[in-house]
C-alpha positions in Angstrom: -0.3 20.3 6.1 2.4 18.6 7.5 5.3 20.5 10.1 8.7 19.1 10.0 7.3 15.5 10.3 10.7 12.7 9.5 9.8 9.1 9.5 12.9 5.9 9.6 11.5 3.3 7.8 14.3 0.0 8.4 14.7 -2.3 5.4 11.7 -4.8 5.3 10.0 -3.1 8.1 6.3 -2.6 7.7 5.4 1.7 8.6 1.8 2.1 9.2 0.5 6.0 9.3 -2.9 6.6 10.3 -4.8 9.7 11.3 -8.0 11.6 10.4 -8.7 12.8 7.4 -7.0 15.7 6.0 -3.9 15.0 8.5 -1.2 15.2 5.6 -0.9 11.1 5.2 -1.3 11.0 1.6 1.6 13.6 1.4 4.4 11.4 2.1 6.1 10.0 -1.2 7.9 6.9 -2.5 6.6 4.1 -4.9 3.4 4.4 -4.5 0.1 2.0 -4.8 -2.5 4.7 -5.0 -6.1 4.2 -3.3 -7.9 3.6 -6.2 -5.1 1.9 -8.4 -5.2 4.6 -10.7 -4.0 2.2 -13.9 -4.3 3.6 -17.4 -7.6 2.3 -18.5 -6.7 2.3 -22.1 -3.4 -0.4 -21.4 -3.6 -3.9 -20.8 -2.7 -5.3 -17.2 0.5 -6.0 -19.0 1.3 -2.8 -20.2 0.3 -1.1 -17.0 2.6 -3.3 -15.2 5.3 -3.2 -17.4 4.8 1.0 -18.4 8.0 1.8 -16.2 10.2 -0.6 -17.4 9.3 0.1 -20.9 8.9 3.5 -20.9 11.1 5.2 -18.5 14.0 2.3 -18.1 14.1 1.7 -21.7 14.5 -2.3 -20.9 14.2 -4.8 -24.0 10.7 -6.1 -24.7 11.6 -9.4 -23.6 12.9 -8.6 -20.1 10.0 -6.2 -19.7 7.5 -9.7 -20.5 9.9 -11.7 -18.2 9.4 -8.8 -15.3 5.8 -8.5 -15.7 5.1 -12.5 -15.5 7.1 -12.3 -12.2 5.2 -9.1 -10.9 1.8 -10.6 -11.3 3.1 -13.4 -10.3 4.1 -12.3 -6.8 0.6 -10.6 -6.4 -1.4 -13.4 -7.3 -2.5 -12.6 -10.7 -0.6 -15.3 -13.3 -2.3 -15.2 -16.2 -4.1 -11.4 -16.4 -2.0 -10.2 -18.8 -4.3 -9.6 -21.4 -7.3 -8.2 -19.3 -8.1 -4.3 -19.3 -8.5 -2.6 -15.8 -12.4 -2.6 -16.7 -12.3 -6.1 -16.4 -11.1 -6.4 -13.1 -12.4 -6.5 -9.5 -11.6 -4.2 -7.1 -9.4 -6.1 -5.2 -7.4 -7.4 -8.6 -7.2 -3.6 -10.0 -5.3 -3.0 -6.5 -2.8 -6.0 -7.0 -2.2 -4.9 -11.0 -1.2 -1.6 -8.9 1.3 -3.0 -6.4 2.7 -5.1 -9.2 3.1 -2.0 -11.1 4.9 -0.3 -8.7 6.8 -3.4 -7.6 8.1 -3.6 -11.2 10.3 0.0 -10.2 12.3 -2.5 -8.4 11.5 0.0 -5.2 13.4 -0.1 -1.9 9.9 1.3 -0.4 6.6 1.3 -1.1 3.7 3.6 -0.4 0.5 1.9 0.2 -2.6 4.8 0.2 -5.6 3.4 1.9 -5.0 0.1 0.2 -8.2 -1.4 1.5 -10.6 1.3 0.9 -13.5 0.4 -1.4 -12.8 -3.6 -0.4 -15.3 -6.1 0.9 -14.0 -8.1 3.7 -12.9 -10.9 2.5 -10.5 -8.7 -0.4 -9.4 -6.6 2.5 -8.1 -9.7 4.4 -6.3 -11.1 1.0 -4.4 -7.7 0.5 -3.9 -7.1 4.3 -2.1 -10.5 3.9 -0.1 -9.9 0.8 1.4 -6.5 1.4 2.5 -8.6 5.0 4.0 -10.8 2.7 5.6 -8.6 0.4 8.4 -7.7 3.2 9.3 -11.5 3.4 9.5 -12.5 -0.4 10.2 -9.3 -1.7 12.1 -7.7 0.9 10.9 -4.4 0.6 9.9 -2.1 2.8 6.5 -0.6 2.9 4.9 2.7 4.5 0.8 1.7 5.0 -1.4 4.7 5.3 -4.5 4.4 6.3 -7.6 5.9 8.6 -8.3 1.9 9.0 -6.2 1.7 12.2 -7.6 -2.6 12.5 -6.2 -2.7 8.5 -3.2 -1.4 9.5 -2.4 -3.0 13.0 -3.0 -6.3 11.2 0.3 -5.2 8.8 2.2 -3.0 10.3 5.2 -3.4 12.7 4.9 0.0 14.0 2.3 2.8 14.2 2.9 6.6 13.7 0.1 8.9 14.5 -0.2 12.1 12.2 -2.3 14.8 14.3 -2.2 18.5 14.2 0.9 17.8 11.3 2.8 16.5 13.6 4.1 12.8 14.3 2.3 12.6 16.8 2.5 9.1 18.7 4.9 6.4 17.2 4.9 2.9 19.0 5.1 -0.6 17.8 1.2 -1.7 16.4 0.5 -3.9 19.4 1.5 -1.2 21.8 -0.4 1.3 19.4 -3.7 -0.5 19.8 -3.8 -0.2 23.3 -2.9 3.0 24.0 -4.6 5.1 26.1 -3.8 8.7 24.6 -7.0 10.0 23.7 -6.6 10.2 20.2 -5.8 6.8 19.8 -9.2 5.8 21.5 -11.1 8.1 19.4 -9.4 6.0 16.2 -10.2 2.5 17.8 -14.1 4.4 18.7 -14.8 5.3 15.3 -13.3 2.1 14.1 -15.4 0.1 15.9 -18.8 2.1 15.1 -18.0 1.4 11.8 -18.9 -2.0 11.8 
């Protein structure tokens, strides 16, 4: 449960969160990418891409094609239109889900453990497009994660949830090397879990 816990996040600024489990870092809301995608299995990649255009801002079929082309354009994935989320890897079912939320038009984004469940190599590609993102797409993007590496990789700064409370915010490269304790416990278990 998070306690009076207020985050900036600067236009085009990358916001990683990290913290143990159960330290309130899901909790925080804007347009979010959730953890496991979470597309509707029974809509094409198109469809799931385009649902908020279509259904909630009521655009005209062909601007909704136009936006979706773009979308899955900007995440790699030119030419899935067709395929359902049962087709797709891991790391492709992820992508459908930041072009879905990219297709809000969103200031911010909320990523949710956006690597979990990825080999490496998958991990590296999205680590490198959600980087991205804040250069050709401009937007903003909170990151959070238990992967403290994952998120140092992307992140400009660092805030520590612990206790519900921000508890440590510094830029990722001073983050990393910290030596408050529960910093080193992160980097610890990070490393044992190679």
């Amino acid at each position: 449960m998070l306690t009076d816990v207020s985050l900036a996040l600067h236009a085009g600024e990358i916001l990683g969160v990290v913290g143990r489990s159960g330290e309130g870092k899901t909790t925080l809301q804007v347009a979010i990418v959730f953890q496991g995608a979470a597309l509707f299995d029974s809509l094409t990649v198109a469809e799931n891409v385009g649902f908020f255009p279509t259904r909630v801002a009521r655009m005209r079929a062909a601007d909704v094609a136009r936006l979706v082309t773009e979308k899955l354009a900007l995440v790699g994935l030119e030419g899935a239109e067709k395929l359902r989320p049962a087709q797709l890897s891991g790391g492709m079912a992820k992508r459908v889900g930041i072009a879905r939320a990219l297709a809000t038009e969103p200031r911010a984004i909320l990523f949710d453990e956006p690597t979990a469940m990825l080999d490496p190599v998958a991990r590296a590609q999205l680590e490198e497009l959600i980087a991205s993102l804040r250069d050709r797409v401009g937007c903003a993007a909170v990151v959070v994660s238990h992967d403290l590496e994952s998120v140092a990789r992307m992140a400009d700064r660092i805030v520590l949830l612990h206790d519900g409370t921000a508890a440590l915010e510094l830029p990722s490269e001073e983050f990393v090397r910290s030596r408050d304790p529960r910093v080193r416990e992160m980097v610890t278990a990070g490393t044992r879990g190679r």
